[in-house]
C-alpha positions as CSV (number, residue, x, y, z in Angstrom):
1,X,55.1,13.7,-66.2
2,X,52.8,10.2,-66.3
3,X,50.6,10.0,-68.9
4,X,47.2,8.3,-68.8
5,X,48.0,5.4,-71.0
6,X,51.2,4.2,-68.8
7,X,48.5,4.2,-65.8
8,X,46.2,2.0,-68.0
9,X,44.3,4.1,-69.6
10,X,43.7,3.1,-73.7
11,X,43.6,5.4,-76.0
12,X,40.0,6.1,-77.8
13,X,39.0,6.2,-80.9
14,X,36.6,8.0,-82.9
15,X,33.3,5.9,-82.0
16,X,34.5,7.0,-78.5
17,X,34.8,10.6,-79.7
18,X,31.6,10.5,-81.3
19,X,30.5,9.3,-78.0
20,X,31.6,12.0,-75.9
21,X,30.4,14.7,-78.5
22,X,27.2,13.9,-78.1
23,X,26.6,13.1,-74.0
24,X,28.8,16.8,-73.9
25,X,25.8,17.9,-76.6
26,X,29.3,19.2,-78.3
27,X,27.5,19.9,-82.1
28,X,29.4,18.5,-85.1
29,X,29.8,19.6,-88.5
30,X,27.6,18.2,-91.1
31,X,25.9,16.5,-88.1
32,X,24.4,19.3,-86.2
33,X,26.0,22.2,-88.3
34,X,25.6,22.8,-91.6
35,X,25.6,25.7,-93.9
36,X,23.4,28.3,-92.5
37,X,23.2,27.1,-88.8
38,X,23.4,30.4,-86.5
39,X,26.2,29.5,-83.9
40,X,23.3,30.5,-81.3
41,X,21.3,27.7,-82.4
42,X,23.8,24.6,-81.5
43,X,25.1,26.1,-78.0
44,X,28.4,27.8,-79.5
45,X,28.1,30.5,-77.5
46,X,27.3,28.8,-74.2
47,X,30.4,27.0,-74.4
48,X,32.6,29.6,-75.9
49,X,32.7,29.4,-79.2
50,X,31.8,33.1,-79.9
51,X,33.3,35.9,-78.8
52,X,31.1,39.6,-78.9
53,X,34.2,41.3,-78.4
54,X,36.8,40.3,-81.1
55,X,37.6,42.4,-84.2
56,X,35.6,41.9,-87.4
57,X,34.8,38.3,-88.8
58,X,32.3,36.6,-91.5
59,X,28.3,36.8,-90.0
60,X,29.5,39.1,-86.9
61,X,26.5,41.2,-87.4
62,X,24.0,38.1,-87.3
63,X,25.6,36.8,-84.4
64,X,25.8,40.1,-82.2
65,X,22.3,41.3,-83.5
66,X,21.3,37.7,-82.3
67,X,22.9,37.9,-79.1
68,X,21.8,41.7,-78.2
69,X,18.6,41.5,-79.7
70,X,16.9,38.4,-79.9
71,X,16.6,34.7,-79.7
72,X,16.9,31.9,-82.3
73,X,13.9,29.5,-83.4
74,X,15.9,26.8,-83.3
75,X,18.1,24.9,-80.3
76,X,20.0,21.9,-79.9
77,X,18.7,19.9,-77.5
78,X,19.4,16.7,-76.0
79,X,17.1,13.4,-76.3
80,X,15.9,11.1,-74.4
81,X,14.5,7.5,-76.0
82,X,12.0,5.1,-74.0
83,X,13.3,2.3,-75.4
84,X,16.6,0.8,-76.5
85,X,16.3,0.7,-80.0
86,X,17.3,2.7,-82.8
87,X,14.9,5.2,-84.2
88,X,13.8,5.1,-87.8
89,X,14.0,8.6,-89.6
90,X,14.8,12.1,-88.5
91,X,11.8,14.1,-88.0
92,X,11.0,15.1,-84.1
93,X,7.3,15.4,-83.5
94,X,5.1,17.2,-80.8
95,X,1.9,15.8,-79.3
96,X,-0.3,17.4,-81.3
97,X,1.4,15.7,-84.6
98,X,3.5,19.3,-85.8
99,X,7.1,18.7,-86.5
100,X,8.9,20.4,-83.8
101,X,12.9,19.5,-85.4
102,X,14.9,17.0,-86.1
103,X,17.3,14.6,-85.1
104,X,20.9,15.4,-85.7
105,X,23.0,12.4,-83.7
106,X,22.0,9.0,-82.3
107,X,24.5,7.3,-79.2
108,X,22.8,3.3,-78.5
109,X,24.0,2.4,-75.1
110,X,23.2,-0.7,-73.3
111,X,19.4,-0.2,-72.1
112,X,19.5,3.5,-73.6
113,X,19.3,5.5,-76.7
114,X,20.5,9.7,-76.5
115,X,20.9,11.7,-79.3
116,X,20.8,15.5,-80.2
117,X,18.4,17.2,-82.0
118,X,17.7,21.0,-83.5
119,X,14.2,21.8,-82.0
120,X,12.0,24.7,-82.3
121,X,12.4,27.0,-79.3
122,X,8.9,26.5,-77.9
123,X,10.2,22.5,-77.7
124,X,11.1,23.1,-74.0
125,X,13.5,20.6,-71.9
126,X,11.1,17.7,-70.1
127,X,8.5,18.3,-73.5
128,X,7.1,14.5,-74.7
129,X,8.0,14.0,-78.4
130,X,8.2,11.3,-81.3
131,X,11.8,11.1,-82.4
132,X,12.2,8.8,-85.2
133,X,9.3,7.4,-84.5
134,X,10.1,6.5,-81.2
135,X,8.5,8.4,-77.9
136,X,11.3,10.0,-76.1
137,X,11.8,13.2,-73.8
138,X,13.6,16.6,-74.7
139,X,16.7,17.1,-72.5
140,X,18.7,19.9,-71.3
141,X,22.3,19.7,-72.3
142,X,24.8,18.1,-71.7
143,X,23.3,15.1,-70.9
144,X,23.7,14.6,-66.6
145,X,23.9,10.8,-66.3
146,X,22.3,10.6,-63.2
147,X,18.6,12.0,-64.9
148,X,19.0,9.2,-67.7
């Protein structure tokens, strides 16, 4: 068996980790997870972290009612940043000056700034917002390089 780093390959650490978390919009704990975050609301589901299926666990009735029911108010989303610098505060607002969420996770790439955020549900992917106080766009997830 070869293995990546006798090809070349270096090893990455957890900046790179960090990195990859949040183009993947992969939610983090204490970042975009925190106490009483529905798994619905930060994409668990959609990349199989839940299972409707399994045997008995803490908040399976939330989660199934959730799933068989209903629909969260809250989402992750991705973000999008018009400029390349690094926004100033949390709060994620709409164009008619109501907080829609917040931001949850900032990535600063050369010429670009993504991030994640937990939205309202009505904040829909391609919606104009004021992230930090920075105009930016509400993306699907995970980030697709080529619509950056």
């Amino acid at each position: 068996s070869v293995s990546l780093t006798s090809q070349g390959a270096r090893a990455g650490g957890e900046r790179d980790r960090t990195a990859a978390d949040v183009v993947a919009g992969w939610p983090r704990l204490g970042e975009e997870i925190e106490e009483r975050t529905l798994v619905q609301e930060v994409r668990y589901d959609e990349i199989g972290g839940v299972s409707y299926t399994k045997g008995c666990y803490t908040g399976q009735e939330t989660v199934a009612r959730l799933h068989f029911r209903g629909h969260t108010n809250r989402e992750l989303k991705g973000l999008l940043w018009d400029e390349d610098r690094i926004p100033s505060g949390d709060a994620i607002v709409d164009a008619e000056g109501k907080e829609v969420g917040m931001v949850t996770s900032l990535l600063v790439l050369p010429g670009r700034t993504v991030g994640l955020g937990v939205v309202r549900r009505n904040a829909e992917v391609g919606t104009r917002v004021v992230a930090g106080g920075i105009s930016a766009t509400i993306m699907a997830l995970p980030f697709e390089a080529a619509r950056w």
